[in-house]
N, C-alpha and C positions, 0 to 999 in steps of 0.2 A: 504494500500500500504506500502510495507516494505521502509527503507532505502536503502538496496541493490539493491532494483530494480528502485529506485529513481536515485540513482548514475549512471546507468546502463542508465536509459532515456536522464540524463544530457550528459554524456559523447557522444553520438550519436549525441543528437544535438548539440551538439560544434564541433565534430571531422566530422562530416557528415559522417563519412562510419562506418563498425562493425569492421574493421579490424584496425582501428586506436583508434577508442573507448578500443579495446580489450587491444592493448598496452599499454594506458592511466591507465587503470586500473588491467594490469596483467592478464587477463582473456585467456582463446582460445576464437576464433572467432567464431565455433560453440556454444560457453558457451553463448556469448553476440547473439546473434541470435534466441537461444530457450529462455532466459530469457525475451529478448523482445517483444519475441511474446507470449510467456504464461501473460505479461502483460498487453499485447493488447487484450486478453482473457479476461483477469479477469476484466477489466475497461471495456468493450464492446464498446471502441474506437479503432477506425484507429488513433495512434500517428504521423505516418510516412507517407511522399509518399516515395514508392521507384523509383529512376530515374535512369538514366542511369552516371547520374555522383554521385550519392551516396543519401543520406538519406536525406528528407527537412520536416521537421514541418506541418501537416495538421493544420487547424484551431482550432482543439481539441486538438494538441499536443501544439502548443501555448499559449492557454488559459491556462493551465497549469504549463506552462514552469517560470513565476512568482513563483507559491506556491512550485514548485521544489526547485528553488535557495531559496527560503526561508528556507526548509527544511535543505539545505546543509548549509548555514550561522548555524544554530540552531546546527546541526552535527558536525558543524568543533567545533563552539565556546565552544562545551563540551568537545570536545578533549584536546582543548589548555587546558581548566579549568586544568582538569584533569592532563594533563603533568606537566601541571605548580605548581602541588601540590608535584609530587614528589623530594624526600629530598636525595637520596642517589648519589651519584657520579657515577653510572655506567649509561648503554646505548648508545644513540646514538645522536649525537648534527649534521644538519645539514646547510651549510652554503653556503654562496652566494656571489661570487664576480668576478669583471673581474680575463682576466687568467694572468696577467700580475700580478696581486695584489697578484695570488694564488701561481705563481710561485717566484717571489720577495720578499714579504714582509711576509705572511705569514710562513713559515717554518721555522724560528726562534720561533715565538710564538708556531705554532703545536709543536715545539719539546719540551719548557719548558713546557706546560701544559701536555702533553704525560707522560712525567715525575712523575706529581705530581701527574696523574688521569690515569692512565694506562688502566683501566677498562673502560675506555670511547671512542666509534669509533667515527674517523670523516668522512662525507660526504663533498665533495666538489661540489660545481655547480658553473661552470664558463660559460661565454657567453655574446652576447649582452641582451638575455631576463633579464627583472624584476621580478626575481620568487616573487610570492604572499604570504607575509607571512603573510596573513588571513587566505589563505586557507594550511598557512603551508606545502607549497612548499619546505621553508628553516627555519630553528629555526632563523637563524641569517643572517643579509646582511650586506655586502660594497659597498657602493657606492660615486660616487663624484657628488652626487646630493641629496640634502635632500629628505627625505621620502614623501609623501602626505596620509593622514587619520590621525586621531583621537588616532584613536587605538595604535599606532605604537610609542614605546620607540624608541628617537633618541637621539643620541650625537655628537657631531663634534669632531671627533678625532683629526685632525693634521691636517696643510697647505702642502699638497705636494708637495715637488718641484721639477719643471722639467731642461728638460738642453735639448740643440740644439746638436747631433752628426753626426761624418761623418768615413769613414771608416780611418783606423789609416793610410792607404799607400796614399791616396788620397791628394788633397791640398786644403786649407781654401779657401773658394769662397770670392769676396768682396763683403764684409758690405755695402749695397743701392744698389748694382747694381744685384750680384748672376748671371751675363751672363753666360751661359755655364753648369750652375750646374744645376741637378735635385733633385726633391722634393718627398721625402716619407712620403704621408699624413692619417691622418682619413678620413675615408669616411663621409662626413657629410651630407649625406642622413639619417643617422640615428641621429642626433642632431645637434647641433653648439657646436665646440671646437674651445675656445681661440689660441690653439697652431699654429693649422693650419693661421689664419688670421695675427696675431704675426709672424709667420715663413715667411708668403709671403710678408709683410711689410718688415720686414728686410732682403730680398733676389729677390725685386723683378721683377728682369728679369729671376729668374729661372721657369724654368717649372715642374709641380706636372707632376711626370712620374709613379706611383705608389700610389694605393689608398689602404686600408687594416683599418676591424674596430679591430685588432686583433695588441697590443704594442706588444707583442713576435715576431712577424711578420715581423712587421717595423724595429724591431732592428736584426733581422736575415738578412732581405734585406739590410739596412743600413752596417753591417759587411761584405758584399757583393760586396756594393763599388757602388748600384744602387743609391744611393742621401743622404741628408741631409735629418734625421730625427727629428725630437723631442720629446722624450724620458722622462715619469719619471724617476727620478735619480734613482731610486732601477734598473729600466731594465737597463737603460744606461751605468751605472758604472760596471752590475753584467757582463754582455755579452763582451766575448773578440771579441779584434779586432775595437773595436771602441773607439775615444777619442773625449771628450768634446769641441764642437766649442766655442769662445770670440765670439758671433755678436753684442758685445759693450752691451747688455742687457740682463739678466736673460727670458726665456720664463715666463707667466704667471702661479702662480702653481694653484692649483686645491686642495678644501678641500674635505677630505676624513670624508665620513659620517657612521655610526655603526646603524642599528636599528633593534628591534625585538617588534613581537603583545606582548601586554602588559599581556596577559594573559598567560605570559610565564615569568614572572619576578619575581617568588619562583621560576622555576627551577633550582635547586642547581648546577648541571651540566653547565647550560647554564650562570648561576652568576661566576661561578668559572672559565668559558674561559672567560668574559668580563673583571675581574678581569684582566687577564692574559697578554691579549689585549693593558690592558689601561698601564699598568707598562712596557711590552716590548718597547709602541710606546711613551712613554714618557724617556723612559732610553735606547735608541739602545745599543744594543752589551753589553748589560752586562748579 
């Protein structure tokens, strides 16, 4: 059984259909359709049922389904080796971080290291997802949450700090009560944030009119005039139309963490943006 046709089995059974497997991996949909079955051929297995709601793992396709992901662990880990060997400063570094960080903080750094590595593209991934940098999703991730594996070089860059805003025409709510005023929140379906709990302690008779897991968002609505936000200071201060609320206390800030698979730690390319990284976020504005 080859590797492409192993990636081709995995992808189906995670995506459940061929048409979503196809884009996972680049492929046409008739490509991923004849590959699967010329493999269901050659193993003299049924891998798949096909249903009416998309593709489900027979009991053969199962049994299997272990020594696959083993296969791709083994696939990817020679990959990284591999990249991680190379010495020359071109190609392509990919990275991961909310859009708020991507939009804010980063483009100071892209632009010095641009500079000094021209030959080097960058990718950006922003979002709520955790791209997987085992399987090399992204060379490099931001997050305000430490990493989890073994694998995985981390550093604690900096304490973020945040700050409470509201639209500049609008008027300061009162500190312990907030009657009258609304609340532009994280949705905290997708985790617990300090800010939110922090913001409705010191406001609270106001009411969350506004949910978004999306700080560009919040500080667009906030300039809007829809509620009281709470704002990393990069978005807060950079987005017009909005100024910094006194609610007698700082919000809680938030460490900002940097990590990459260890098997990428020669790459010369991906040393020389961490470099980059560490000197912009330790000396802003120079």
């Amino acid at each position: 059984m080859e590797w492409s046709d192993v990636r081709i089995f995995l992808a189906v059974a995670r995506s459940g259909t061929l048409g979503a497997a196809a884009r996972a991996l680049g492929l046409s949909h008739p490509t991923i359709g004849r590959r699967l079955r010329a493999l269901e051929e050659a193993t003299g297995q049924i891998l798949f049922q096909r249903t009416s709601d998309g593709f489900v793992l027979t009991e053969e396709g199962g049994a299997i389904l272990g020594i696959a992901e083993q296969m791709e662990d083994s696939a990817l880990a020679m990959t990284r080796r591999l990249a991680g060997q190379e010495q020359q400063l071109t190609g392509a570094l990919t990275l991961s971080c909310a859009d708020w960080f991507g939009a804010h903080v980063l483009p100071p750094i892209l632009s010095a290291y641009g500079q000094s590595h021209p030959k080097v593209t960058i990718d950006i991934l922003t979002g709520g997802r955790l791209f997987n940098l085992a399987r090399r999703e992204a060379d490099l991730a931001f997050r305000i949450v430490p990493f989890e594996g073994p694998d995985i070089v981390q550093r604690r860059l900096l304490q973020m700090p945040y700050g409470a805003y509201i639209a500049q025409d609008r008027p300061d709510p009162v500190v312990g009560d907030g009657a009258g005023c609304t609340l532009i929140v994280m949705d905290t379906s997708t985790g617990h944030f300090p800010d939110v709990d922090w913001l409705k302690a010191r406001l609270p008779k106001a009411e969350a009119t506004l949910r978004s897991n999306s700080r560009g968002v919040q500080a667009q609505m906030c300039a809007a005039g829809i509620g009281v936000a709470v704002l990393p200071r990069p978005v807060g201060d950079g987005v017009g139309g909005l100024r910094r609320l006194d609610l007698g206390e700082a919000p809680p800030p938030r460490d900002i963490w940097m990590g990459y698979h260890r098997d990428l730690k020669r790459l010369q390319r991906l040393r020389a943006f961490i470099d980059v990284v560490v000197d912009q976020l330790a000396h802003p504005g120079r």
